[in-house]
PDB file with one MODEL, atoms N, CA, C and O in Angstrom:
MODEL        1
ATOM      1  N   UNK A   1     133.775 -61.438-112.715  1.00  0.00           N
ATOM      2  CA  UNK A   1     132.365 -61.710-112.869  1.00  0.00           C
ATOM      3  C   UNK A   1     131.862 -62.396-111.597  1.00  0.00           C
ATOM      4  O   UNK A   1     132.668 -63.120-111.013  1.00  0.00           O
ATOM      5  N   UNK A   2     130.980 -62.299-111.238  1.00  0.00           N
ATOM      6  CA  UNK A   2     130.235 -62.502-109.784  1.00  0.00           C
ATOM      7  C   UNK A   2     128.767 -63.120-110.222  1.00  0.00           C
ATOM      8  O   UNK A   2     127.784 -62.678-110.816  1.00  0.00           O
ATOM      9  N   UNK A   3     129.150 -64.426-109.590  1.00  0.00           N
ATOM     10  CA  UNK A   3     127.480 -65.440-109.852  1.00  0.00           C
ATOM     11  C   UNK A   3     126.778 -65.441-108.383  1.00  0.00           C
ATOM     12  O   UNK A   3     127.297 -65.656-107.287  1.00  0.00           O
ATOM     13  N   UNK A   4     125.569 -65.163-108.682  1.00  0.00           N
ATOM     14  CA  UNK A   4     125.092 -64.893-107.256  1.00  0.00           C
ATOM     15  C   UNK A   4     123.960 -65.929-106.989  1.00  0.00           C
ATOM     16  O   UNK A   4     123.027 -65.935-107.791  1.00  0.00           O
ATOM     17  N   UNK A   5     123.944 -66.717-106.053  1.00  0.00           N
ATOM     18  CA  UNK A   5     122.516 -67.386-106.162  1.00  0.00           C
ATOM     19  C   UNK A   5     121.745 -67.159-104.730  1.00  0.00           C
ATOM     20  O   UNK A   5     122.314 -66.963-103.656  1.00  0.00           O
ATOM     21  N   UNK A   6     120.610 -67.214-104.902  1.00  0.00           N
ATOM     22  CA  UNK A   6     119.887 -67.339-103.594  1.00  0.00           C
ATOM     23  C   UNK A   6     119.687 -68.621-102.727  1.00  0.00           C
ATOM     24  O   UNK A   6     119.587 -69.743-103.224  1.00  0.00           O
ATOM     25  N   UNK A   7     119.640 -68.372-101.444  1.00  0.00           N
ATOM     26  CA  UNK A   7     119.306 -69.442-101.150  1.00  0.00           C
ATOM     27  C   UNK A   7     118.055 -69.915-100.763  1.00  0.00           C
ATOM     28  O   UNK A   7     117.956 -70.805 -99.918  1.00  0.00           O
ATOM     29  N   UNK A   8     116.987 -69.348-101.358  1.00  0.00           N
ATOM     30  CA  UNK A   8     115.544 -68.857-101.193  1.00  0.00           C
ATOM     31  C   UNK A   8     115.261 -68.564-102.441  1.00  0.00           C
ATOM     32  O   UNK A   8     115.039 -67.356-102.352  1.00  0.00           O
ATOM     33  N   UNK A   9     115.057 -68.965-104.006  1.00  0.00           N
ATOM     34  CA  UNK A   9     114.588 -68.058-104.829  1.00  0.00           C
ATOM     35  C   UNK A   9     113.315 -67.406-104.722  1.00  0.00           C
ATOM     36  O   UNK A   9     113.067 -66.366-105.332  1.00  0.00           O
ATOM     37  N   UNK A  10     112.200 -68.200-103.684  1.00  0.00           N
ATOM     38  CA  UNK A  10     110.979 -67.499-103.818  1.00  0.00           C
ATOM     39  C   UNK A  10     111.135 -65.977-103.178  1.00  0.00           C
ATOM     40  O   UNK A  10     110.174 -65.216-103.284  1.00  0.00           O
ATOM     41  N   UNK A  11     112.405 -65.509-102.480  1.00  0.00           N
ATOM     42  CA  UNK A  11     112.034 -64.142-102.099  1.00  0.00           C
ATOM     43  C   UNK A  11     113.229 -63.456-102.253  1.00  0.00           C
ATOM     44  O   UNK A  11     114.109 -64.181-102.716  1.00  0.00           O
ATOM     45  N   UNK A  12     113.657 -62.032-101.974  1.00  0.00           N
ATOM     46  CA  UNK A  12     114.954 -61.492-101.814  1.00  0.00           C
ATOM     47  C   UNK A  12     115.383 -61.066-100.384  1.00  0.00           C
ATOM     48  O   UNK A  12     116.375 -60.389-100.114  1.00  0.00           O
ATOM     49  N   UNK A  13     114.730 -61.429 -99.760  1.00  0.00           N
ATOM     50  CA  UNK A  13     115.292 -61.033 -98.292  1.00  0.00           C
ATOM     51  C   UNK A  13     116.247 -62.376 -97.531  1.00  0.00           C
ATOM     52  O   UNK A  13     116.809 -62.328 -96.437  1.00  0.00           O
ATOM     53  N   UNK A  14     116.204 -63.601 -98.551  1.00  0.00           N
ATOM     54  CA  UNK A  14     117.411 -64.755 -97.623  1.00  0.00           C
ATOM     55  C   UNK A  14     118.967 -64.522 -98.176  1.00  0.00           C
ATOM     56  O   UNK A  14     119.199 -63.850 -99.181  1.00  0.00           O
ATOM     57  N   UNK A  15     119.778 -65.031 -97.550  1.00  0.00           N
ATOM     58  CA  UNK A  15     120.788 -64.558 -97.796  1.00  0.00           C
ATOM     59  C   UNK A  15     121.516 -65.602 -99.171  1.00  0.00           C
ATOM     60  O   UNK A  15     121.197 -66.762 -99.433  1.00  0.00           O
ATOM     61  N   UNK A  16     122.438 -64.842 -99.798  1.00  0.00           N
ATOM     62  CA  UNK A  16     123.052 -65.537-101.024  1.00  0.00           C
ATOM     63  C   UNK A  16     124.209 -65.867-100.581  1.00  0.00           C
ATOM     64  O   UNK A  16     124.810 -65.696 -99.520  1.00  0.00           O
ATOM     65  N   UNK A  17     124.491 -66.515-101.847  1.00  0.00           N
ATOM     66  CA  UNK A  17     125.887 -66.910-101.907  1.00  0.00           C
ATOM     67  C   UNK A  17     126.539 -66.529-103.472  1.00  0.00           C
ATOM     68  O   UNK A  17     126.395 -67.095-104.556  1.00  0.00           O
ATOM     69  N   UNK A  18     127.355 -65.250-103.051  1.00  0.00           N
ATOM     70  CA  UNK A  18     127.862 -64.524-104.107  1.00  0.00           C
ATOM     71  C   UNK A  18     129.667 -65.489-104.612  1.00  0.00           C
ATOM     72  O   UNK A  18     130.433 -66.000-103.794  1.00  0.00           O
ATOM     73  N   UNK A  19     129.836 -65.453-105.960  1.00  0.00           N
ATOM     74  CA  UNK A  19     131.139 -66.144-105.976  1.00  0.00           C
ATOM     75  C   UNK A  19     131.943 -65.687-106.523  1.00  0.00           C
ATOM     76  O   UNK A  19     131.431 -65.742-107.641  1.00  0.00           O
ATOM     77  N   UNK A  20     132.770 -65.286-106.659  1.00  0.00           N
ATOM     78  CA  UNK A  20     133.963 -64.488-107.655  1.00  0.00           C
ATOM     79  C   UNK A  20     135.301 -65.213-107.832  1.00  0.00           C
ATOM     80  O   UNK A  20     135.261 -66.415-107.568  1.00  0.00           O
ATOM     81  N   UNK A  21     136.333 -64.775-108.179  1.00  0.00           N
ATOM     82  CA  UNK A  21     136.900 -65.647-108.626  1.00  0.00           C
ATOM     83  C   UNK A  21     137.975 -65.828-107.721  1.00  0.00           C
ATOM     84  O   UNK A  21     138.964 -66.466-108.085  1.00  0.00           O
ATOM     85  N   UNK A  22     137.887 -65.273-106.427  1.00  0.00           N
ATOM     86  CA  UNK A  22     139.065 -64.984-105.372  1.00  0.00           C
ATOM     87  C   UNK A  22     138.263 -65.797-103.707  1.00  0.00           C
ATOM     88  O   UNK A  22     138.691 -66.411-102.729  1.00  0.00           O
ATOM     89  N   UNK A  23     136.924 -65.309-104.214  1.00  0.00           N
ATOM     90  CA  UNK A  23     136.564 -65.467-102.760  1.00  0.00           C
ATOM     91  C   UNK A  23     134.880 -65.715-102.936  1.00  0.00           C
ATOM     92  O   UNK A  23     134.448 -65.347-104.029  1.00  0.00           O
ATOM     93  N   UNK A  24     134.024 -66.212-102.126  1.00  0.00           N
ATOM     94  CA  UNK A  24     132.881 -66.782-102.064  1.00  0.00           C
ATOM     95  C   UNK A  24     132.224 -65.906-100.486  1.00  0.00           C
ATOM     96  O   UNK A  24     132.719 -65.845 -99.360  1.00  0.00           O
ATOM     97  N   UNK A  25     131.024 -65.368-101.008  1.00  0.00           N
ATOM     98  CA  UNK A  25     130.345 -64.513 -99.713  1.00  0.00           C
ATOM     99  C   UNK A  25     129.319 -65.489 -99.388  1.00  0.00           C
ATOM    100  O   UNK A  25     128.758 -66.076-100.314  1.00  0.00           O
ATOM    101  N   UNK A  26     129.012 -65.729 -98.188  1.00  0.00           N
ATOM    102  CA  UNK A  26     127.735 -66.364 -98.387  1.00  0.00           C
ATOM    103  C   UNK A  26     127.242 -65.537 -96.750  1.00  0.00           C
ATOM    104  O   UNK A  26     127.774 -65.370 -95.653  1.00  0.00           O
ATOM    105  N   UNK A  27     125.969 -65.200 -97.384  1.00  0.00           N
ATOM    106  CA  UNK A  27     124.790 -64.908 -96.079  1.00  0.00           C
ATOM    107  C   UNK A  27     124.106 -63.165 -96.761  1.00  0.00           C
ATOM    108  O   UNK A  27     123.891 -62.909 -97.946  1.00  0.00           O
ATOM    109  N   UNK A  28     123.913 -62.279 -95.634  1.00  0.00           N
ATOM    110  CA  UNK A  28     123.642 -61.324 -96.059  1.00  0.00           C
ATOM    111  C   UNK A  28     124.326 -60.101 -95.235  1.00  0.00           C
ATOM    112  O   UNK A  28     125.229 -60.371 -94.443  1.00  0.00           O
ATOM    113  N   UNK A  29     123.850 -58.591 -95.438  1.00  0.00           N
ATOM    114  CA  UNK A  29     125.032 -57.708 -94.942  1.00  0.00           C
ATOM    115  C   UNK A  29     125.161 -58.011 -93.553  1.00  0.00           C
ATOM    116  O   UNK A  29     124.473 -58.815 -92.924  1.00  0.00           O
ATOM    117  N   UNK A  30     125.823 -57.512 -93.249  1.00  0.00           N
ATOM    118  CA  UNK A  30     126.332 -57.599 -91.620  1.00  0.00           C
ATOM    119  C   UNK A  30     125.935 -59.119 -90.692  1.00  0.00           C
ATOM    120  O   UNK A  30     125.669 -59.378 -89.518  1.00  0.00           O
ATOM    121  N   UNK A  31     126.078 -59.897 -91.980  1.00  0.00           N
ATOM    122  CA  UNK A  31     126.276 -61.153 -91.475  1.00  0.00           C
ATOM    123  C   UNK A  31     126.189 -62.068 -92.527  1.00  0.00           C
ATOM    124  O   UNK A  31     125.197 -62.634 -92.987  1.00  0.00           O
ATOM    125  N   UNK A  32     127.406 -62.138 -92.855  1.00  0.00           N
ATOM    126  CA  UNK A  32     128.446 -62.635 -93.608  1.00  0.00           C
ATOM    127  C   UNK A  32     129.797 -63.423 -93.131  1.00  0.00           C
ATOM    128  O   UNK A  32     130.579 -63.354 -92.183  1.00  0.00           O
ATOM    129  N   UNK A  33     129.629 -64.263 -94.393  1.00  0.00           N
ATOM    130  CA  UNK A  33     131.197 -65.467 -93.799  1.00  0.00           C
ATOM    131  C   UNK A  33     131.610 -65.297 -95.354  1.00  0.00           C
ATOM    132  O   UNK A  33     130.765 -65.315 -96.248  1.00  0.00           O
ATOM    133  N   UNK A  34     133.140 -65.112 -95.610  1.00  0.00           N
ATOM    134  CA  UNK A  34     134.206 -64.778 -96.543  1.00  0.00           C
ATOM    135  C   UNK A  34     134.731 -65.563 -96.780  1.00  0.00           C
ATOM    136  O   UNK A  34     135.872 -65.321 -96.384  1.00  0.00           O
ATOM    137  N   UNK A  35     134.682 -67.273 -97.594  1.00  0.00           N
ATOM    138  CA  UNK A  35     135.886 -67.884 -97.581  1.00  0.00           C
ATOM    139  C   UNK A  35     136.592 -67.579 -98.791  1.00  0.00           C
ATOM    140  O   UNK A  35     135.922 -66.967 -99.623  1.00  0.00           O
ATOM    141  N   UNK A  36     138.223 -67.955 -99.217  1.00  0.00           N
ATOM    142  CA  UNK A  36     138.623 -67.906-100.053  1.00  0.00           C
ATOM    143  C   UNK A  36     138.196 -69.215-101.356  1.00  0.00           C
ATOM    144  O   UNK A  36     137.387 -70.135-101.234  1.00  0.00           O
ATOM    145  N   UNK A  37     138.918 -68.932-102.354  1.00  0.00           N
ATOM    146  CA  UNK A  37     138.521 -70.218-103.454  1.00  0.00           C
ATOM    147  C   UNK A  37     138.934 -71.100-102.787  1.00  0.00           C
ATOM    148  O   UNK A  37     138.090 -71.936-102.467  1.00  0.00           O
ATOM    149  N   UNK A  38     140.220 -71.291-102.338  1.00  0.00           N
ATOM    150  CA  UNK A  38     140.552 -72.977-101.423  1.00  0.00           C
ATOM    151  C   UNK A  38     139.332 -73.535-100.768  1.00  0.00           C
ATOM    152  O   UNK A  38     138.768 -74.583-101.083  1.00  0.00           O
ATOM    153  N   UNK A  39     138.900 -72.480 -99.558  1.00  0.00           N
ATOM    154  CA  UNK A  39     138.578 -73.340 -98.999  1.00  0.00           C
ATOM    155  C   UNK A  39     136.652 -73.314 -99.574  1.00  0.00           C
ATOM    156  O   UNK A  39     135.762 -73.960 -99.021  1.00  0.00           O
ATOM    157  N   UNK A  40     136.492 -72.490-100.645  1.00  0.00           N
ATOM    158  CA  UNK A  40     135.160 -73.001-101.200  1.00  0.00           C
ATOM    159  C   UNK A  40     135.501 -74.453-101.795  1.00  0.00           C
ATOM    160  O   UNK A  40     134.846 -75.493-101.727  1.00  0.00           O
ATOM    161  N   UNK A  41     136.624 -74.212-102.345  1.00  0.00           N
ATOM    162  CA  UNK A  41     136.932 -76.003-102.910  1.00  0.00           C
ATOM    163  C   UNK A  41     137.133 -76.968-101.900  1.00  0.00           C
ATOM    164  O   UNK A  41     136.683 -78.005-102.387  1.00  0.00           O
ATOM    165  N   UNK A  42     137.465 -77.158-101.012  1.00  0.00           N
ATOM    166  CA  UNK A  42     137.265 -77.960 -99.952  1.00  0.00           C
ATOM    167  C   UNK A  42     135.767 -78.406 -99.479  1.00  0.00           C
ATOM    168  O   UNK A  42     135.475 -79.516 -99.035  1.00  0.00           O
ATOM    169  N   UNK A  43     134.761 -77.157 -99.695  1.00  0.00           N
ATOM    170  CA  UNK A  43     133.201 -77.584 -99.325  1.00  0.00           C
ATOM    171  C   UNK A  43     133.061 -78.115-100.242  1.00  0.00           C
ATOM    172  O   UNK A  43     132.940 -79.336-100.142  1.00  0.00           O
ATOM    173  N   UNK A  44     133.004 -77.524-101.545  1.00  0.00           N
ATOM    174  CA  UNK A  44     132.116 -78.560-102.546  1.00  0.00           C
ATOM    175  C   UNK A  44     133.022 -79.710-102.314  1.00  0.00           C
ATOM    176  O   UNK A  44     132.432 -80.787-102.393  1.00  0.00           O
ATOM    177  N   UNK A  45     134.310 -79.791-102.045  1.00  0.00           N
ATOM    178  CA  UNK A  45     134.675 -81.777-102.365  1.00  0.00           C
ATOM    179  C   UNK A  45     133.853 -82.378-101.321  1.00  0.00           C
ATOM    180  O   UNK A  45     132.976 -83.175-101.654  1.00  0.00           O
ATOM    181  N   UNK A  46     134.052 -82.063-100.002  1.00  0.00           N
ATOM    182  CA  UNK A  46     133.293 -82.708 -98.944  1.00  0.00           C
ATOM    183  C   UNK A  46     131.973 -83.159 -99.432  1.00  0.00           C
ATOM    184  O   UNK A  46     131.482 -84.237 -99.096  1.00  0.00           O
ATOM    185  N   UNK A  47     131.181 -81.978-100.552  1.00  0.00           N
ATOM    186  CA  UNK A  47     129.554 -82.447-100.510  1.00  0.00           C
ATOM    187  C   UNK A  47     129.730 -83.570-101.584  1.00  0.00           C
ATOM    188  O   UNK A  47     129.175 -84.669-101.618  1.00  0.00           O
ATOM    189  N   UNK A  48     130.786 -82.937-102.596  1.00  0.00           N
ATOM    190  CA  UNK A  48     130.722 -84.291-103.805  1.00  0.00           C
ATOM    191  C   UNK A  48     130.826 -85.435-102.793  1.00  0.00           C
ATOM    192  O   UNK A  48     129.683 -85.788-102.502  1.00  0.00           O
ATOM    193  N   UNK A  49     131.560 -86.005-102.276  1.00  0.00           N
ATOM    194  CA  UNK A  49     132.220 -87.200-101.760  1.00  0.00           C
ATOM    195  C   UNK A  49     131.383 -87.598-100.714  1.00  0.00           C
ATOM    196  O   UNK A  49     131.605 -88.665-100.143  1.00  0.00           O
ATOM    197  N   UNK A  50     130.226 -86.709-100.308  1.00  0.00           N
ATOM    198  CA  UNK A  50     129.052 -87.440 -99.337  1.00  0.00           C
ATOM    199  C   UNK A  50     129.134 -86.995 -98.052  1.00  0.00           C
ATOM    200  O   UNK A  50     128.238 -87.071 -97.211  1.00  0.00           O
ATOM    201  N   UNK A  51     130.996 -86.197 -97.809  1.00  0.00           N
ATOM    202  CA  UNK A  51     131.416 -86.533 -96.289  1.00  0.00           C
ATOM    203  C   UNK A  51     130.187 -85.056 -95.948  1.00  0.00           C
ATOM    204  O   UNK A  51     130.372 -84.465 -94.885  1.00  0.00           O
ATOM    205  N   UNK A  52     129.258 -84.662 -96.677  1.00  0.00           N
ATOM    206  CA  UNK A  52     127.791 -83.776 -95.882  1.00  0.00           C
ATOM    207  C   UNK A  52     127.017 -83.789 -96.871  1.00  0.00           C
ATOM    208  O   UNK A  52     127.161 -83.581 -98.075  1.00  0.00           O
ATOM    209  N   UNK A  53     125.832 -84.172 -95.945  1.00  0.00           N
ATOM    210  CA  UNK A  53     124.679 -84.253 -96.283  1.00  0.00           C
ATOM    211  C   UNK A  53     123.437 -83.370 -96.189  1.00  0.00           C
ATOM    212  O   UNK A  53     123.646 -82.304 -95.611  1.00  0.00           O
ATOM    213  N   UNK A  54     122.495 -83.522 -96.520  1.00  0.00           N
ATOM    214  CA  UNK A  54     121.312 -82.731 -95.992  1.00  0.00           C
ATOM    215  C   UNK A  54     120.834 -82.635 -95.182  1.00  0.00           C
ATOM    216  O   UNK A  54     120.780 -83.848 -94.981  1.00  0.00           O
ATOM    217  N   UNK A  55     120.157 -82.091 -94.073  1.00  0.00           N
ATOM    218  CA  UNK A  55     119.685 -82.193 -92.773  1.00  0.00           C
ATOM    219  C   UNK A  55     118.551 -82.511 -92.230  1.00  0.00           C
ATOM    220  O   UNK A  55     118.432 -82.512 -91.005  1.00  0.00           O
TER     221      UNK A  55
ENDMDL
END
């Protein structure tokens, strides 16, 4: 199963971040970054724990 969110809901042209249960897409076609579940779990701990913030 594949949860997809935008990172823009007001439109469909920004890029998502698709998640499955192996691997996490984030951006749009032909420009795209692939991480695996590890290292999606490594981002979210970093954001839980503060070590990133908003910009």
């Amino acid at each position: 199963m594949t949860k997809t969110i935008s990172l823009c809901p007001a439109c469909d042209a920004c890029p998502l971040v698709e998640i499955e249960d192996q691997e996490v897409r984030i951006g749009e076609e032909g420009n795209r970054v692939k991480l695996t579940s590890a290292e999606w779990n490594v981002l979210v701990q970093a954001i839980k724990a503060g070590e990133l913030t908003e910009l």
